[in-house]
N, C-alpha and C positions, 0 to 999 in steps of 0.2 A: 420471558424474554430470553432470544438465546444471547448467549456470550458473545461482545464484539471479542474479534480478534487482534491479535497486531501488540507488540510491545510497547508503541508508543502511544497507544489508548490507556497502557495500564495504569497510570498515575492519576490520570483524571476518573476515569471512568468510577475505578476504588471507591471514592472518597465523594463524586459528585450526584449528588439526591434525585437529581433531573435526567441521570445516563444509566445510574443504578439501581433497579428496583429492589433490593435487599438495604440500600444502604437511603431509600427515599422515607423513612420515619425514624433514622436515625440520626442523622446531620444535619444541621442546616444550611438556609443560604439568606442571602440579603439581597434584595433587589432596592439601587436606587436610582428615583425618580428626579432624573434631570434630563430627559429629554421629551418635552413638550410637544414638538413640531412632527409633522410627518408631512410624506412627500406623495401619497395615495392614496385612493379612495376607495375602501373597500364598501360594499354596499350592506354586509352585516356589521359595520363597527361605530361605535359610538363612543369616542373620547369626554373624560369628564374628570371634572375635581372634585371628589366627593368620600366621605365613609365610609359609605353605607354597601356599595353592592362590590359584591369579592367575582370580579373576573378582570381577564387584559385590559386595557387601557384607562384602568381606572387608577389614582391615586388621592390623595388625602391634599398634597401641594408639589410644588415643585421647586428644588433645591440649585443651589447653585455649588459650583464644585467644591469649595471649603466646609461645606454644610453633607455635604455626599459625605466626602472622604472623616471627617469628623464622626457622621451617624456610624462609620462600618469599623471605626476603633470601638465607637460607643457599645454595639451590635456584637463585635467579635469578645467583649470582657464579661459580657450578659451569659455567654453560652455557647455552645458548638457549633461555630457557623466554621464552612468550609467554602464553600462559594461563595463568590460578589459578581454581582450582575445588573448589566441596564439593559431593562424592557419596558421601557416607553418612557411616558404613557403614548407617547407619538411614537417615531422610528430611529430607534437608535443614533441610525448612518447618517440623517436628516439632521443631527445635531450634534457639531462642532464639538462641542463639551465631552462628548463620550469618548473620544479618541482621547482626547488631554488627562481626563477621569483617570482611565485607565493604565497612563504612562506614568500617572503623580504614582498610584496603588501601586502598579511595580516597583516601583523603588522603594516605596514606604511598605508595603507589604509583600513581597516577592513569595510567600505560602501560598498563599491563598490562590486558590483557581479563578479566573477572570474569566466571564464570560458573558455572551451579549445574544438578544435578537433583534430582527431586522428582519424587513419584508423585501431585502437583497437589491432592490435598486440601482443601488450605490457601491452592489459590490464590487465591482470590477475594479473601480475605481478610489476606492480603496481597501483594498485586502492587501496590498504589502502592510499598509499603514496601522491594520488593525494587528498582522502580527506581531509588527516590531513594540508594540505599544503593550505585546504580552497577552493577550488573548489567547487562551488556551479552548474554546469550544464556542462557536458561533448556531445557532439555532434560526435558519432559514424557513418564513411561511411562505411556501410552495401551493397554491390550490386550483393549480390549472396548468400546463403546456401547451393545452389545443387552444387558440387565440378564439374561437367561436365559445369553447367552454368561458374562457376567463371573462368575456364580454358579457356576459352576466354577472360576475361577482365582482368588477372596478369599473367603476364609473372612469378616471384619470390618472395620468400620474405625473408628477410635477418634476421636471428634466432639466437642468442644465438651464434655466429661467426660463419654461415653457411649460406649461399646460399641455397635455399631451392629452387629447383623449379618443374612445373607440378600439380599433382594429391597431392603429399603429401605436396608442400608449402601451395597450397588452403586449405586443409582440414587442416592444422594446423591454417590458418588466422581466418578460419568460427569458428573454436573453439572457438578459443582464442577472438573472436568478440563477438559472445555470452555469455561465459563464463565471460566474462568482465563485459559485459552489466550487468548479474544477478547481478558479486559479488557489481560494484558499487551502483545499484540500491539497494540492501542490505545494503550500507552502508549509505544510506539518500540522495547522488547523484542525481539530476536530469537529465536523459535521451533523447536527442532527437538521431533519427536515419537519415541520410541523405542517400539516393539512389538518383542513377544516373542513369536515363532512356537512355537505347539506343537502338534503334529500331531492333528488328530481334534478340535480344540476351537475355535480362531480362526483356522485357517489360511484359508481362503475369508472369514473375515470382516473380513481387514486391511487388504482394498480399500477396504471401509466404513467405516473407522476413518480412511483417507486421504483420501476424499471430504470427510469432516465437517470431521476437523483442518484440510486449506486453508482452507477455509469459515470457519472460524473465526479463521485468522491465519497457523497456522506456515507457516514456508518450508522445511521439510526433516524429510525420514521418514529412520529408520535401523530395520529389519527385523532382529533378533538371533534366533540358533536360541534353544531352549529350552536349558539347563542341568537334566537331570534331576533334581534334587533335592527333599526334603522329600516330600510329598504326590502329589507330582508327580514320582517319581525311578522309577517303573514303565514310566513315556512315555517311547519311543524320541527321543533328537534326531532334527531335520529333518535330511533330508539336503542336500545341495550342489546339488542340484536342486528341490527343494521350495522350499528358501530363493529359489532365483536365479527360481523362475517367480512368486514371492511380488513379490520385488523387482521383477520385469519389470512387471506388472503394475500394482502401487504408482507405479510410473517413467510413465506414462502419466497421471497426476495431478497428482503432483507429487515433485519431486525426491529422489534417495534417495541416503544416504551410503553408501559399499558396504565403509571400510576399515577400521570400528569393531575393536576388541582387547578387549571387554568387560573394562577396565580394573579393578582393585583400588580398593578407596574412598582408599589413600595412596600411588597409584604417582606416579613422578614424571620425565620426563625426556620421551626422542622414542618414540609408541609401536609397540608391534610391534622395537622394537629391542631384542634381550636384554642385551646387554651395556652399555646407557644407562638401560631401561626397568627404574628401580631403583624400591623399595617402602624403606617406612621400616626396618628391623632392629631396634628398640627391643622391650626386653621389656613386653609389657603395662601399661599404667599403670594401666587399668581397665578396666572388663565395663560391659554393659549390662543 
């Protein structure tokens, strides 16, 4: 991965597992799962509460904010965490809590790097609010700009109390996913853009999707195979090669992380490490 640039990447970048590939089996980070809810419908995702399977939107339970901020004093005494992050199990921006999360940590923890993802929805419409509240790196999934692409990978997306769906939900998501991207990038945010390759539908269009995203702000692309699931669990994964000529290409734009573990919404330690890279154990607290 080549070097972002810019002095004001330099402090995060350092130190965060998920920007840095030399420093991603050194540090860790904590992801916690308090945001349940999500506002779109991807047609490879499958939300759940459970143990057992290690990818996005899966968690063990779902915390409420004294129970968050609690687990990441517990977390930071345990060992080398550097990052605190919410990713999911639903969509960050989709729930209230993450914003509030995030403003108690800064004051209570002003070190530690804050960071979040979001499938950008919402960004627009909140990106002053996500900086002031001390977010240092937001992680946008991006997997489409052409509205005929995305119309296979979202069923809807849920607006302003409406159901949006087809032609004008997509083309409201791509907006508001770029337009996000710019205004955080604007506001000192650090960027990275997450795509989800899935064979036969965006693979040749994720060049397009890296063009625009620089253009717009982010410093850094991560390329994840598809997870066959839901709607979408008939589609072969990408193979090892599909992936790497995606990324090569991508890599000629702009920078691509290459050591992602498509983490659990509450795993927490150094990742890719089995015996550090723990998840929460709790029995369910609640559903979504």
């Amino acid at each position: 991965m080549k070097e972002l640039k810019g002095s004001r990447f330099a402090h995060v970048t350092k130190a965060h597992p998920c920007f840095n590939e030399k420093m991603h089996d050194k540090v860790g980070r904590v992801h916690v799962p308090i945001a349940p809810k999500c506002n779109i419908y991807c047609n490879f995702c499958t939300r759940d509460i459970n143990s057992d399977e290690n990818r996005p939107g899966v968690a063990s339970c779902v915390m409420n904010l004294d129970s968050a901020l609690e687990h990441v004093q517990n977390v930071t005494e345990e060992g080398p965490i550097s990052v605190v992050g919410v990713a999911g199990p639903g969509d960050s921006l989709a729930n209230p809590d993450t914003i509030e999360f995030f403003k108690r940590l800064s004051k209570e923890n002003p070190d530690l790097i804050k960071c979040m993802s979001t499938n950008g929805l919402l960004l627009p419409d909140l990106a002053e609010e996500i900086a002031k509240a001390g977010v240092n790196t937001v992680t946008v999934t991006v997997n489409a700009i052409d509205p005929e692409i995305a119309e296979k990978i979202y069923t809807f997306v849920k607006y302003d109390g409406n159901v949006i769906k087809g032609r004008k939900g997509v083309e409201l998501l791509i907006k508001n996913q770029l337009d996000g991207i710019q205004k955080l990038s604007d506001l000192g945010v650090i960027i990275k853009v997450n795509s989800v390759l899935i064979p036969g539908i965006n693979d040749e269009h994720i060049v397009d999707i890296a063009r625009e995203v620089k253009e717009r702000g982010a410093s850094l692309m991560n390329v994840l195979p598809l997870i066959p699931l839901n709607k979408m669990k008939d589609i072969p994964k990408p193979s090892c090669a599909e992936i790497e000529k995606v990324r090569a290409d991508v890599e000629e734009i702009i920078p691509v992380f290459r050591a992602c573990t498509q983490c659990r919404a509450d795993a927490y330690g150094i990742p890719g490490k089995h015996h550090e890279d723990h998840h929460l154990g709790m029995t369910p607290a609640s559903h979504y």
